[in-house]
Structure formats: C-alpha cells, structure tokens
N, C-alpha and C positions, 0 to 999 in steps of 0.2 A: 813399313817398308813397301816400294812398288819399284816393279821394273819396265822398263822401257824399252825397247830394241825388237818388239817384235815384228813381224816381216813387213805388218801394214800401220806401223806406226807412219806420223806423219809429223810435222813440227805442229801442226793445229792439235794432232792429239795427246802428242804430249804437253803443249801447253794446259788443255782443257785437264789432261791429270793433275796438273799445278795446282789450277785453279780448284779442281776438287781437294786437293791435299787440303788446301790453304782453307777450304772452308770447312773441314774436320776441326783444323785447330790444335794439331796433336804438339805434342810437346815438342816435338822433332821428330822427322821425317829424314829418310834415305832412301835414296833413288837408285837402282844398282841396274847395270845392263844386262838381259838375257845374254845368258854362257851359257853354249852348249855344251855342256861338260860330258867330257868321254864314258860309255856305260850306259848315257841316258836316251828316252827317246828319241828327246830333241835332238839329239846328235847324230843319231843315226839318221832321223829326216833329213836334216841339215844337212849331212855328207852325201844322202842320196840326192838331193835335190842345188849340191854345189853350191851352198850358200856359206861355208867356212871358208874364210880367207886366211886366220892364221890359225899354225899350227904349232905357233910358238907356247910352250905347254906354260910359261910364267904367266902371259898375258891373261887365263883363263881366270880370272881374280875378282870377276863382275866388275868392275872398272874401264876395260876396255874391250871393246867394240871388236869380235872374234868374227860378225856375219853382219853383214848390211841390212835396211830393210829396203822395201823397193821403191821408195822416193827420197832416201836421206844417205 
C-alpha cells in the first residue's frame, strides 16, 4: 500500500512511486490518498495550517482528495 497527497507531492513524484511500485513487483498494489482524519496529528496540522477543504465526514475514505498539495 502507499499513499499519495502529501503537501509536496508532485505529478513527477508520484509517477516515480509508480515506477518504484512497478519495480517491487508486488502482487497488487493500492494507492490510497492522505486523509487527515479527525483525532490525528495530521489533522490538526492540516486545520491549523488551512489545508482541509472538506469537511464532508463521508468523503474521508482515502479515496478522495480532503486537502490539496501545493502544485496539484
């Protein structure tokens, strides 16, 4: 499993995790998006630092995209 979203992710970087994935070899691979999920550090960085866009408490599923990162 790896995840993707964090602040200084970039489309270069996450391709290069592709490509690292892809040379593991693993059986399967999943990709899940940093969720700041409420209670954790990251959440409270994230709120202190206005990086949460929603607040909608379904979306928090690693699936979609809760806080930007700062080129994507």
């Amino acid at each position: 499993m790896f995840i993707i979203g964090e602040p200084k992710d970039t489309t270069e970087s996450i391709r290069k995790l592709r490509v690292f994935a892809d040379e593991l070899d693993p059986d399967f691979v999943i990709f899940a998006v940093l969720t700041p999920f409420p209670g954790t550090v990251l959440y409270e960085n994230a709120l202190k630092k206005g990086w949460i866009e929603d607040f909608n408490w379904s979306n928090y599923d690693m699936i979609h995209a809760i806080m930007p990162t700062e080129s994507l």
